[in-house]
ZAMAR-565314 format. One record per atom (N, C-alpha, C): residue in one letter; atom name; x, y, z. Coordinates in steps of 0.02 Angstrom, whole numbers, plus 50000, padded with zeros to 5 digits. Layout:
REM ZAMAR-565314
<r r="A" a="CA" u="X" v="Y" w="Z"/>
...
//
This chain:
REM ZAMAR-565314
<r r="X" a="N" u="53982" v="53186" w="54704"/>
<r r="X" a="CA" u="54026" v="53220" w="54657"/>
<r r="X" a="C" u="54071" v="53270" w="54693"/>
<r r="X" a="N" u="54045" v="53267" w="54745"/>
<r r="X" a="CA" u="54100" v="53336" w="54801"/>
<r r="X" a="C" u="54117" v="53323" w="54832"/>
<r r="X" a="N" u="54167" v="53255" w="54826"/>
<r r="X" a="CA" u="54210" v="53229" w="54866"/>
<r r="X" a="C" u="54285" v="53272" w="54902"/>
<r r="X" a="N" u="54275" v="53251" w="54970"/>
<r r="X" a="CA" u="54347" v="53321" w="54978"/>
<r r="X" a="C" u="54403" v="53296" w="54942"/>
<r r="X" a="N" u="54428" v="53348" w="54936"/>
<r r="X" a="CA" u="54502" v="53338" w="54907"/>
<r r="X" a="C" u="54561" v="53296" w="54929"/>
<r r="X" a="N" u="54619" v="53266" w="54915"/>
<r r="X" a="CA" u="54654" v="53247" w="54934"/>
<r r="X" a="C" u="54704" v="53290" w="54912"/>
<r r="X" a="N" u="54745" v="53316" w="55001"/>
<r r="X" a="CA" u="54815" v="53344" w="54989"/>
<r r="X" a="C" u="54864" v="53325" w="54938"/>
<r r="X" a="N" u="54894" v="53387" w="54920"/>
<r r="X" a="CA" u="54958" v="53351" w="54853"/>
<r r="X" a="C" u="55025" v="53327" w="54919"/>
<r r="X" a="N" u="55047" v="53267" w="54896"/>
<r r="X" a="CA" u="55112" v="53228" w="54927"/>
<r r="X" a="C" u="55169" v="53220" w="54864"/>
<r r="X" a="N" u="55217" v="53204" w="54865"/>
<r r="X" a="CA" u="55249" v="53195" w="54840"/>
<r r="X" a="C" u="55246" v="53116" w="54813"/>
<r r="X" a="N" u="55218" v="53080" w="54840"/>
<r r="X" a="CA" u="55214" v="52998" w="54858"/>
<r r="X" a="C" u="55173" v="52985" w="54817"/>
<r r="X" a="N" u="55089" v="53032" w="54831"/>
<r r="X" a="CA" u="55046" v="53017" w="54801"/>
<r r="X" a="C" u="55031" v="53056" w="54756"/>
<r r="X" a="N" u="55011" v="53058" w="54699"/>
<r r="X" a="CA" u="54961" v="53125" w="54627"/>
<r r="X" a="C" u="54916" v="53125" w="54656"/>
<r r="X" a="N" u="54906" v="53196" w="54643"/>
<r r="X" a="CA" u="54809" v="53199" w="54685"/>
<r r="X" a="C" u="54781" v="53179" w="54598"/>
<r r="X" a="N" u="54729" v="53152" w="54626"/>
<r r="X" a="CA" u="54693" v="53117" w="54568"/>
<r r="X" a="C" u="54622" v="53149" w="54576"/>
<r r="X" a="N" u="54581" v="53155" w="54507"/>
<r r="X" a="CA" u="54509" v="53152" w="54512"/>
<r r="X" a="C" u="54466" v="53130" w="54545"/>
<r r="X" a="N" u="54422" v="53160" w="54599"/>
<r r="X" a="CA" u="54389" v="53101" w="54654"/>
<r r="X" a="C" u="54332" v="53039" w="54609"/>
<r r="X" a="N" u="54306" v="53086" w="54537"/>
<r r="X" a="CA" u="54303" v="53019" w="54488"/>
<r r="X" a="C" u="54316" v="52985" w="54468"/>
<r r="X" a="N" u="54400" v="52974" w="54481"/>
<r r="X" a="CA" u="54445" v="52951" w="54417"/>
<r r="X" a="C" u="54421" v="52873" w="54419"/>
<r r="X" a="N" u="54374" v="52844" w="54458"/>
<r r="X" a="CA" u="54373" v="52755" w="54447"/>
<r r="X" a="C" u="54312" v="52749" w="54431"/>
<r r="X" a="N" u="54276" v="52792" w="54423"/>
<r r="X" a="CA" u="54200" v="52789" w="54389"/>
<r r="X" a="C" u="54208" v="52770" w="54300"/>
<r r="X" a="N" u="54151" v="52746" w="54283"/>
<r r="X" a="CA" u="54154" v="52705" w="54216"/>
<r r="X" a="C" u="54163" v="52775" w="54156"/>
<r r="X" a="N" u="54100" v="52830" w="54185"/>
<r r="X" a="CA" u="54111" v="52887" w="54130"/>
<r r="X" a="C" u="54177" v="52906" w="54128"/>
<r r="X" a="N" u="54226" v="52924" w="54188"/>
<r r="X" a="CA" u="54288" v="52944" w="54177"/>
<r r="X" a="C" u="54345" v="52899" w="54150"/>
<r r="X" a="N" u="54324" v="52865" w="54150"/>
<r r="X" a="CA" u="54375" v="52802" w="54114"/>
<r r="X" a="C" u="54375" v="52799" w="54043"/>
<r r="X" a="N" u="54295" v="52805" w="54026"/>
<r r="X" a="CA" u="54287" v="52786" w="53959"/>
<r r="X" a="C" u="54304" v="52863" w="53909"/>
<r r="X" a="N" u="54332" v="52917" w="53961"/>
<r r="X" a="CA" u="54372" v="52976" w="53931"/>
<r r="X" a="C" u="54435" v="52961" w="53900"/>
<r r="X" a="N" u="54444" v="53013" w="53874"/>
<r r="X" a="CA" u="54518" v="52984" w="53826"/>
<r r="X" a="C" u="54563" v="53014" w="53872"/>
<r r="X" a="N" u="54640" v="52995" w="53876"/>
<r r="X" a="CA" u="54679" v="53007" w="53929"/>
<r r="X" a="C" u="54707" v="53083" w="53919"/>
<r r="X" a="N" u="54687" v="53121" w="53866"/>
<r r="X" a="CA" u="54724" v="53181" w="53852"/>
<r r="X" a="C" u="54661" v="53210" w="53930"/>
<r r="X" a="N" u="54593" v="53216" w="53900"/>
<r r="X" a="CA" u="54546" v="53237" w="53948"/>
<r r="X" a="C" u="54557" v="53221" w="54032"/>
<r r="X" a="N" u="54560" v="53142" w="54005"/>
<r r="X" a="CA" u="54571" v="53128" w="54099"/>
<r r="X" a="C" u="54633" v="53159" w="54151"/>
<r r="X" a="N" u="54682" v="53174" w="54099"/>
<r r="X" a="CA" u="54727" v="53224" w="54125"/>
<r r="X" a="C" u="54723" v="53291" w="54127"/>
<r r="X" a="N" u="54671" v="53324" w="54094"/>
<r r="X" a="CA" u="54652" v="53397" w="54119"/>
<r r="X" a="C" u="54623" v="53388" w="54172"/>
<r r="X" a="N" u="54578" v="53343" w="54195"/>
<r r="X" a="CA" u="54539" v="53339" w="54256"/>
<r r="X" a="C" u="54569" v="53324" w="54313"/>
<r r="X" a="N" u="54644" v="53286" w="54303"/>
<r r="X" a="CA" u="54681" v="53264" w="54341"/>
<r r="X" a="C" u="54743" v="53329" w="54388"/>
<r r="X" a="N" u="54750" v="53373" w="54316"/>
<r r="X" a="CA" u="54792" v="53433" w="54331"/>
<r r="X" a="C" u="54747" v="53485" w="54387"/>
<r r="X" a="N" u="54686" v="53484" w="54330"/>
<r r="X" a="CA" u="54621" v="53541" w="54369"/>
<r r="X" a="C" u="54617" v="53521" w="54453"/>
<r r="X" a="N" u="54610" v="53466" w="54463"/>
<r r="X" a="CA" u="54611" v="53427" w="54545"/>
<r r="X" a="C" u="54678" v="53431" w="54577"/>
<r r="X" a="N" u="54718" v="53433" w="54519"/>
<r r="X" a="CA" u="54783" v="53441" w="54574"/>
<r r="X" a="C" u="54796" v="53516" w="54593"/>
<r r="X" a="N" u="54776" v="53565" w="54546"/>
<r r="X" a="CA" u="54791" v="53635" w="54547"/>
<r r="X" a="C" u="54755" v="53671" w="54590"/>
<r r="X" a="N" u="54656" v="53631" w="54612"/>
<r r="X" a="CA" u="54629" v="53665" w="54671"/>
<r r="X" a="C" u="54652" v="53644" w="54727"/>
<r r="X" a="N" u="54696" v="53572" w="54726"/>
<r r="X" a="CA" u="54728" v="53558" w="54807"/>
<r r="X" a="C" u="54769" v="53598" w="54821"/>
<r r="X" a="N" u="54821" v="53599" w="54783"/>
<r r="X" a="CA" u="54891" v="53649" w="54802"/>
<r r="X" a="C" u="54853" v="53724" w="54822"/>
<r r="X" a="N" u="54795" v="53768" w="54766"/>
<r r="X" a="CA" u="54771" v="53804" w="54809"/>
<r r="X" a="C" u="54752" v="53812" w="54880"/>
<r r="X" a="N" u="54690" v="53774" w="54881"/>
<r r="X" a="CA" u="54672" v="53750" w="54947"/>
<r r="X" a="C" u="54736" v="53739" w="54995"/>
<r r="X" a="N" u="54788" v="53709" w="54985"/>
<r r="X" a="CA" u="54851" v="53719" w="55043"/>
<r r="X" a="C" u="54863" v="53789" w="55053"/>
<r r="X" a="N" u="54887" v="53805" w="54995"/>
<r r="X" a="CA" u="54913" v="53890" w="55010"/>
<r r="X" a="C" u="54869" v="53933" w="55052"/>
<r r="X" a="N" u="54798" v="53908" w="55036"/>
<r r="X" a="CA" u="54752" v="53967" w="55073"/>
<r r="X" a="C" u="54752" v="53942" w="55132"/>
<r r="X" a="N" u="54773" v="53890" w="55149"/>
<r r="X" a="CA" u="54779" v="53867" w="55244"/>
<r r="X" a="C" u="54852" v="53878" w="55265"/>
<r r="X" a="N" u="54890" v="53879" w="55215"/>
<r r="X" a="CA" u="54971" v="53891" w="55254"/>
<r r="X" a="C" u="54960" v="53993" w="55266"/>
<r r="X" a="N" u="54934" v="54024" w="55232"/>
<r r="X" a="CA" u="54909" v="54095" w="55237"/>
<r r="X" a="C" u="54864" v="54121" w="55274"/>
<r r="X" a="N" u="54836" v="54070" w="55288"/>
<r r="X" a="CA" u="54775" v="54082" w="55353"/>
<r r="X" a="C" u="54806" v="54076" w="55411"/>
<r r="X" a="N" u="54857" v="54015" w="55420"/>
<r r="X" a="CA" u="54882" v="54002" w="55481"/>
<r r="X" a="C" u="54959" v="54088" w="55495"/>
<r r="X" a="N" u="54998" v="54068" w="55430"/>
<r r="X" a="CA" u="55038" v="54132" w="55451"/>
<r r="X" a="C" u="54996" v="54200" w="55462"/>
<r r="X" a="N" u="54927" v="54215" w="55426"/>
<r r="X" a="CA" u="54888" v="54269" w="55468"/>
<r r="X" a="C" u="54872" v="54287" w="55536"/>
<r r="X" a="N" u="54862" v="54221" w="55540"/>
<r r="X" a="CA" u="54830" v="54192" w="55637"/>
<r r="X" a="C" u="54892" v="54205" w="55686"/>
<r r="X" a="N" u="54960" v="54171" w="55670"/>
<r r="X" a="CA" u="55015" v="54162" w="55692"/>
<r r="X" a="C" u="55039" v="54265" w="55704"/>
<r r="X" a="N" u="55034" v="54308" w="55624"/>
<r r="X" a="CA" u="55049" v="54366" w="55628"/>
<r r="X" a="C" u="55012" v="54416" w="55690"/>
<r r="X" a="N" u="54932" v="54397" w="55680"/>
<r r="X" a="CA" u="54907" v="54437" w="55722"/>
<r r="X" a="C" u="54904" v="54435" w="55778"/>
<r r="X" a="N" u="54912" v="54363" w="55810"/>
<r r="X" a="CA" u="54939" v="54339" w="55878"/>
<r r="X" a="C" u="54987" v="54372" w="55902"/>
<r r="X" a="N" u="55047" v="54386" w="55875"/>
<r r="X" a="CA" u="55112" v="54404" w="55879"/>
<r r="X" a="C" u="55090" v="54495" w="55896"/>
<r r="X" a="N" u="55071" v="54520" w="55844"/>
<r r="X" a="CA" u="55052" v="54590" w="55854"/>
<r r="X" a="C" u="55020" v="54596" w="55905"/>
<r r="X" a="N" u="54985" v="54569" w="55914"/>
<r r="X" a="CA" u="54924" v="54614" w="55999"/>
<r r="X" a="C" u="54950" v="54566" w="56049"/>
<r r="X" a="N" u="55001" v="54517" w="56054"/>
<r r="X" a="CA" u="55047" v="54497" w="56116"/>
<r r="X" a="C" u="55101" v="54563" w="56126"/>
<r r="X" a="N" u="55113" v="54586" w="56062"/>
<r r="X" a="CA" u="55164" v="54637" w="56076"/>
<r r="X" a="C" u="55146" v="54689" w="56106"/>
<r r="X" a="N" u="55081" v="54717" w="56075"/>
<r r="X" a="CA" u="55044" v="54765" w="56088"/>
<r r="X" a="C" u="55019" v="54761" w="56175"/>
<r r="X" a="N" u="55002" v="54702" w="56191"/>
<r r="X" a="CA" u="54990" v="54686" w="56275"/>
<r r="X" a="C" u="55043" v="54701" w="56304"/>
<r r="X" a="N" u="55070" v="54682" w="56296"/>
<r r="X" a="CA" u="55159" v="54683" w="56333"/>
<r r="X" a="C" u="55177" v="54735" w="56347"/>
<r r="X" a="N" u="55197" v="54778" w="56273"/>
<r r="X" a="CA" u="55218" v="54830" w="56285"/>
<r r="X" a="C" u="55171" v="54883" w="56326"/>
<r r="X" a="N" u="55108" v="54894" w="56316"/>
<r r="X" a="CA" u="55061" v="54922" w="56360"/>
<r r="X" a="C" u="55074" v="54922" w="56431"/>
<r r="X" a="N" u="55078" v="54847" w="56443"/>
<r r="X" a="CA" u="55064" v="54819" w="56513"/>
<r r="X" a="C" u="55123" v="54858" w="56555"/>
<r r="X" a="N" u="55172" v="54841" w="56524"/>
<r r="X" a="CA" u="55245" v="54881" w="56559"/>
<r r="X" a="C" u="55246" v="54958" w="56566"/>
<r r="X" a="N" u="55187" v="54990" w="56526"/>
<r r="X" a="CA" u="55200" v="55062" w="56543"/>
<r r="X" a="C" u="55133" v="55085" w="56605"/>
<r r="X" a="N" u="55095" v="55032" w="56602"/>
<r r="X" a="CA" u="55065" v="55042" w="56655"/>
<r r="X" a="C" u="55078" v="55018" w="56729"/>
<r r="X" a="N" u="55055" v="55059" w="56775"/>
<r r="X" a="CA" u="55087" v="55036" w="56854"/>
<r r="X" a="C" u="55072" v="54988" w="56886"/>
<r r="X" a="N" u="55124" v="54933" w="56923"/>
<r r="X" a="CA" u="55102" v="54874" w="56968"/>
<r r="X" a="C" u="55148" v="54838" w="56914"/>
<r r="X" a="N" u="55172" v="54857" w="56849"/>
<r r="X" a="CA" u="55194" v="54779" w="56808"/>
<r r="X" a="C" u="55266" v="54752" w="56844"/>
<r r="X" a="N" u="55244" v="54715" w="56839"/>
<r r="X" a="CA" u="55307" v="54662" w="56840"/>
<r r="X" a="C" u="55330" v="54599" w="56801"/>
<r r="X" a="N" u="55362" v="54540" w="56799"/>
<r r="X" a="CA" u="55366" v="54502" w="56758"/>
<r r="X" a="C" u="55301" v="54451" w="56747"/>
<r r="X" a="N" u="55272" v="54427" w="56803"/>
<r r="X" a="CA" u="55178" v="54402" w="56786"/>
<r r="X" a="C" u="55163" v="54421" w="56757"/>
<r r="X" a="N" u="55161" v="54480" w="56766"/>
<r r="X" a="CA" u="55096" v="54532" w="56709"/>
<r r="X" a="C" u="55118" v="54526" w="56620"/>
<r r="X" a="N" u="55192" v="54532" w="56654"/>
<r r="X" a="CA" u="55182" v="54539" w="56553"/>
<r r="X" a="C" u="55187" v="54495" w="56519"/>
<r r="X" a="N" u="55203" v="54415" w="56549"/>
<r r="X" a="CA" u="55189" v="54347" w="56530"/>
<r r="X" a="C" u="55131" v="54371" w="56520"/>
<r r="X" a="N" u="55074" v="54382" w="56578"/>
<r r="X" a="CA" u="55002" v="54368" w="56579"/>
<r r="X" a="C" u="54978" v="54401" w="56523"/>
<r r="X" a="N" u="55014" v="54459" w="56504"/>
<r r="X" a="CA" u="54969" v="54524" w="56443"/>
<r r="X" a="C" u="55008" v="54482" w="56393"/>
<r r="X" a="N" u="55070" v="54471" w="56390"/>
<r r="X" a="CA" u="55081" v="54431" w="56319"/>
<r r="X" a="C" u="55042" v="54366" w="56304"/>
<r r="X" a="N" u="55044" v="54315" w="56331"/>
<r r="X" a="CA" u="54981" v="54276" w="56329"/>
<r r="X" a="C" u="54928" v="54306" w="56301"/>
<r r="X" a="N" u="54896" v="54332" w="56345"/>
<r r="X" a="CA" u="54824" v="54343" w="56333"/>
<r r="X" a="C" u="54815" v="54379" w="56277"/>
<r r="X" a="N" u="54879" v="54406" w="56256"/>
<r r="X" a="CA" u="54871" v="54443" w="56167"/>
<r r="X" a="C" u="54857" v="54402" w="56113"/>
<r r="X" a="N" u="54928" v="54385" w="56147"/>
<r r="X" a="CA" u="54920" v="54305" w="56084"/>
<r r="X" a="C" u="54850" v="54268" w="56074"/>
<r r="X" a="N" u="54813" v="54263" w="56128"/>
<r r="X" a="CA" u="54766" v="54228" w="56120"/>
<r r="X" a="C" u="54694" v="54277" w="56093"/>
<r r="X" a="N" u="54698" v="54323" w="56119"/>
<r r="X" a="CA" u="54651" v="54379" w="56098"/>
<r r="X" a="C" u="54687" v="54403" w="56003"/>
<r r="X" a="N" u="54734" v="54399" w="55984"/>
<r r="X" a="CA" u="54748" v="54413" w="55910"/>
<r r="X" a="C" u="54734" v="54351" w="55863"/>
<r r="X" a="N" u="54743" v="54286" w="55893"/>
<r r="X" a="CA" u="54732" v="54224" w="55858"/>
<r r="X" a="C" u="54658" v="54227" w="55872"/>
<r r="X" a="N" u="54637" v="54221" w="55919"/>
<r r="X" a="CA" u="54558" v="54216" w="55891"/>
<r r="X" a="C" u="54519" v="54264" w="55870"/>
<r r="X" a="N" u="54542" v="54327" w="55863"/>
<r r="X" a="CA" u="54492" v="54388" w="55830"/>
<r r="X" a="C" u="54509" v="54366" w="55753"/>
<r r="X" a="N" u="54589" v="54337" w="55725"/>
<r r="X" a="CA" u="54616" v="54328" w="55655"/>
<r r="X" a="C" u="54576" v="54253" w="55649"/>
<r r="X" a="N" u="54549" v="54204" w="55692"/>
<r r="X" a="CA" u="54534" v="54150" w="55645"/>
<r r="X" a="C" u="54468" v="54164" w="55658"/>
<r r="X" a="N" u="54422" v="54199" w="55683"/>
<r r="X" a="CA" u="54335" v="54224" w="55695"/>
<r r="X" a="C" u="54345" v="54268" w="55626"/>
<r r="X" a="N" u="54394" v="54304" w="55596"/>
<r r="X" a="CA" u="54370" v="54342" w="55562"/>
<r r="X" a="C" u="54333" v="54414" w="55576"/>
<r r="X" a="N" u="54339" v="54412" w="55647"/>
<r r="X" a="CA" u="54320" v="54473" w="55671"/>
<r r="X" a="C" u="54340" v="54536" w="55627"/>
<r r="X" a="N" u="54304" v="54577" w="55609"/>
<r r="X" a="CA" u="54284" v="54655" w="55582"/>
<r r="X" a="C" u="54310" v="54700" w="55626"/>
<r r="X" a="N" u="54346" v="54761" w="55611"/>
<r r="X" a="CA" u="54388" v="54805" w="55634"/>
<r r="X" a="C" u="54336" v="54845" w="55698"/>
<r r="X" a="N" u="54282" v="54849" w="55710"/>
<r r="X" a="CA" u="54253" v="54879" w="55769"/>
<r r="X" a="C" u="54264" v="54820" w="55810"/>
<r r="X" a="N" u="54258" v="54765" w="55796"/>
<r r="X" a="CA" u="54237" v="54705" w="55839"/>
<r r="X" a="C" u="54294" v="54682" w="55885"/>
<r r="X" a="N" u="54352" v="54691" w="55829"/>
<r r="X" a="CA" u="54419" v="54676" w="55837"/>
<r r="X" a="C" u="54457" v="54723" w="55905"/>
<r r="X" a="N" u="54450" v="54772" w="55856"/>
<r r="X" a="CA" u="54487" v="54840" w="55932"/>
<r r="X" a="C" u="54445" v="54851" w="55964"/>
<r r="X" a="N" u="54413" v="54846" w="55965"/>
<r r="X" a="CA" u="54347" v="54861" w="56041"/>
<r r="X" a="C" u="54350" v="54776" w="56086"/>
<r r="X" a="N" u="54345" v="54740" w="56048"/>
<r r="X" a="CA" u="54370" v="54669" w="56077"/>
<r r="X" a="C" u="54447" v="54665" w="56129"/>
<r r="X" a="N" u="54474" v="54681" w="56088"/>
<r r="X" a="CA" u="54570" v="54678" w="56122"/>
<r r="X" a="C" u="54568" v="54748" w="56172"/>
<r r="X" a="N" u="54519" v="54800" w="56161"/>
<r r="X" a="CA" u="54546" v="54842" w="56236"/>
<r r="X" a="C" u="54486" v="54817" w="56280"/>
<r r="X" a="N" u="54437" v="54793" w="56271"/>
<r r="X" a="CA" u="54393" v="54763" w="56346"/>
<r r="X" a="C" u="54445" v="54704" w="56371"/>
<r r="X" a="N" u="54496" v="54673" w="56326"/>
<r r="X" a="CA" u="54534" v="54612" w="56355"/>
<r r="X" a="C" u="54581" v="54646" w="56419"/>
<r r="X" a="N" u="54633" v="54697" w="56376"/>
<r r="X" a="CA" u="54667" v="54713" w="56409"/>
<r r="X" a="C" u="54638" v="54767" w="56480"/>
<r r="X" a="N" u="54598" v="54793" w="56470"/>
<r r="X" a="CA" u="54560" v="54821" w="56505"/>
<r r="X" a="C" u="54535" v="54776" w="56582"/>
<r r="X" a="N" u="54543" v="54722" w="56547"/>
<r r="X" a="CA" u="54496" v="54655" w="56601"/>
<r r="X" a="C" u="54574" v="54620" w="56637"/>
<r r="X" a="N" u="54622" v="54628" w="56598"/>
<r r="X" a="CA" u="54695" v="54597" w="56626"/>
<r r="X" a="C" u="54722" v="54661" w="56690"/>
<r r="X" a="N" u="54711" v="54714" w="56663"/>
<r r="X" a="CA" u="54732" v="54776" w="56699"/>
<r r="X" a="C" u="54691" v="54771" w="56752"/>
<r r="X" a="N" u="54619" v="54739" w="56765"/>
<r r="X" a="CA" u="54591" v="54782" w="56823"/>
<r r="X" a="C" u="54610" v="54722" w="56860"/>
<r r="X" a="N" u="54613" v="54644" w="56830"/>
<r r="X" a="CA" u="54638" v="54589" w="56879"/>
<r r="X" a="C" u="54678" v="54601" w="56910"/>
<r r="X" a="N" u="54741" v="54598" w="56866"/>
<r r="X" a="CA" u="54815" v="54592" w="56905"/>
<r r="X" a="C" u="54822" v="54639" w="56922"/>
<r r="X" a="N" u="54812" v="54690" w="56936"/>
<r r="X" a="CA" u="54812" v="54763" w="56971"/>
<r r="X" a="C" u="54780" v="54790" w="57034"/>
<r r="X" a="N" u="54720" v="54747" w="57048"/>
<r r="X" a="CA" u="54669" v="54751" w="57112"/>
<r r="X" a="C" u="54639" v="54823" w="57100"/>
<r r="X" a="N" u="54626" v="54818" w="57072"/>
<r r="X" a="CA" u="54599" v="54890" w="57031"/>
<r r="X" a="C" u="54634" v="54964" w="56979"/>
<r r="X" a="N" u="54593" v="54990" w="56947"/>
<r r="X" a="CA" u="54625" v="55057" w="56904"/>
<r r="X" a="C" u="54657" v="55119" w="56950"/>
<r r="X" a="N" u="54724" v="55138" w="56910"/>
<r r="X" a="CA" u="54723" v="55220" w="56939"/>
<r r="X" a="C" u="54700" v="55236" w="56880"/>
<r r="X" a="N" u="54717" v="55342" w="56882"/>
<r r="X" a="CA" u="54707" v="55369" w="56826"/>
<r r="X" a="C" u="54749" v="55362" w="56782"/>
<r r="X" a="N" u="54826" v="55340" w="56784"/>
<r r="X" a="CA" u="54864" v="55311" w="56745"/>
<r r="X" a="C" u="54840" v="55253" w="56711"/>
<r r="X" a="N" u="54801" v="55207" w="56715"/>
<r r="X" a="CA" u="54786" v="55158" w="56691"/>
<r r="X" a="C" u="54726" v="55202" w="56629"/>
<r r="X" a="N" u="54702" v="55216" w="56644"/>
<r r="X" a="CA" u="54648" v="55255" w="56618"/>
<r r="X" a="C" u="54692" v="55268" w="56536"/>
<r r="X" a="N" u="54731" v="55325" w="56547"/>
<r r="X" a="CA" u="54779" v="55347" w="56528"/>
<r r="X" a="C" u="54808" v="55314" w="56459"/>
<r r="X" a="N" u="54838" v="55247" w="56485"/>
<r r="X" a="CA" u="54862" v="55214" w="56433"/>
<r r="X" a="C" u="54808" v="55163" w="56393"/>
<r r="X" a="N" u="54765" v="55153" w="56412"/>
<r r="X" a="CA" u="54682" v="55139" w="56345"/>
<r r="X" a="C" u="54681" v="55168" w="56289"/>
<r r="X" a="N" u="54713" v="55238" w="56284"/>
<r r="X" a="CA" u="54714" v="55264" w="56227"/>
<r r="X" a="C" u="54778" v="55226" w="56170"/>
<r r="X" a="N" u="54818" v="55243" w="56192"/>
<r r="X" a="CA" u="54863" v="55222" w="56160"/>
<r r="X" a="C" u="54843" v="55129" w="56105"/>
<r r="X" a="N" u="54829" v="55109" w="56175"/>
<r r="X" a="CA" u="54816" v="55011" w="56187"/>
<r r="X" a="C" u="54731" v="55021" w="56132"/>
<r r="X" a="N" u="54690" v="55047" w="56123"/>
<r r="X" a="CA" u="54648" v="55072" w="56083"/>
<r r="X" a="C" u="54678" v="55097" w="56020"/>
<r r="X" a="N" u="54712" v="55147" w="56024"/>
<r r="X" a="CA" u="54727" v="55158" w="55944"/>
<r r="X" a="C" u="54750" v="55109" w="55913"/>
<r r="X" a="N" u="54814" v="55071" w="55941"/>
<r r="X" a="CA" u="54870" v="55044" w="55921"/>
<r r="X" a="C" u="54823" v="54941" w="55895"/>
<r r="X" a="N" u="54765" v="54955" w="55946"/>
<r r="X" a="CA" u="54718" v="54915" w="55922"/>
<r r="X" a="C" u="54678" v="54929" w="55871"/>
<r r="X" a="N" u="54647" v="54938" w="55876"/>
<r r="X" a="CA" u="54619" v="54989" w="55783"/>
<r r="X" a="C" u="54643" v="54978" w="55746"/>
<r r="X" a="N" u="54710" v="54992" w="55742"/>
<r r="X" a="CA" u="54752" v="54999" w="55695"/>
<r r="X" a="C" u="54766" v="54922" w="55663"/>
<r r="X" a="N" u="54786" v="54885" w="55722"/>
<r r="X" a="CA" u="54793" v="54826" w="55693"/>
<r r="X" a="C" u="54735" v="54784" w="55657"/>
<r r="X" a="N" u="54684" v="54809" w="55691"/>
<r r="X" a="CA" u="54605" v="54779" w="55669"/>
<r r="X" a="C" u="54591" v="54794" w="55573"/>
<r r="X" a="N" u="54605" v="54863" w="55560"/>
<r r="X" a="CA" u="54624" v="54898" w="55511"/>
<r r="X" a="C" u="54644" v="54866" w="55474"/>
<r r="X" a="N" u="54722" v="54848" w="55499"/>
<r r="X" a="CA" u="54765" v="54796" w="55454"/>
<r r="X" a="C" u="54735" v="54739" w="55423"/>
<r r="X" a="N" u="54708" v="54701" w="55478"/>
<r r="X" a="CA" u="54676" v="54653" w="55478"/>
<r r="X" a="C" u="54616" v="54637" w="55424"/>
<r r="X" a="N" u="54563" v="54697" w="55425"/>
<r r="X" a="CA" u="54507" v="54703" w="55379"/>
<r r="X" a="C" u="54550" v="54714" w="55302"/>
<r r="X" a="N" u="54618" v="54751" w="55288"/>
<r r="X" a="CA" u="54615" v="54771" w="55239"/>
<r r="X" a="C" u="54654" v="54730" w="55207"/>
<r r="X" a="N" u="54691" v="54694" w="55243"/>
<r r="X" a="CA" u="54720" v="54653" w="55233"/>
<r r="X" a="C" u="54801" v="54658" w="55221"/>
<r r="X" a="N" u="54814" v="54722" w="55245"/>
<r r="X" a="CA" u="54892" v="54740" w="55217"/>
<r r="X" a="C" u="54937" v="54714" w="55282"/>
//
């Protein structure tokens, strides 16, 4: 009875995953078309909540690539590697904390051990300047984690 859904197309009506069973047939067609609407109205949901999941994933990616970047450049040694390398690695550290669902401690404490771990690579180690800008790359993480949990 919990057959997955079929996407709405233009081509095709999403239909009842019962609709060829004998009980649903032997319904009258006013009924078989509430069941038919009801199935089409949880698909189109079900899309929206994945086209919103993905522009979430896509948003938060974008934010803590920015957030790397811009960091990376105010700390010493950057050059153009690095801030490919910190934009990357944002992107990839914001898309997977947004599709884990990661929780706002998990999240910003997650994205500054990243950047933290990019800084001591490409750098051959910390100054106290590096030190320095964690705070910022910490708040500005939080913050987004924040976003993230609350959803705004």
């Amino acid at each position: 009875m919990n057959a997955p859904m079929a996407r709405p197309t233009t081509t095709d009506p999403v239909r009842h995953p019962e609709s060829d069973a004998a009980w649903f047939r032997a319904l009258p067609p006013a009924r078989q078309e509430e069941f038919h609407r009801a199935c089409r109205e949880r698909a189109e949901r079900d899309l929206e909540l994945e086209r919103t999941a993905r522009r979430r994933e896509l948003r938060s990616a974008a934010e803590v690539a920015i957030v790397f970047a811009l960091m990376d450049q105010c700390c010493p040694g950057r050059d153009a590697l690095t801030l490919v390398l910190a934009a990357t690695l944002g992107a990839a550290v914001g898309f997977t904390l947004e599709r884990r669902n990661a929780g706002h401690v998990l999240s910003g404490s997650g994205a500054l051990v990243a950047f933290f771990l990019l800084q001591t690579l490409t750098r051959g180690g910390l100054s106290a300047v590096h030190l320095f800008w964690f705070f910022p790359v910490g708040a500005l993480c939080a913050i987004l984690a924040l976003r993230r949990e609350t959803g705004d």
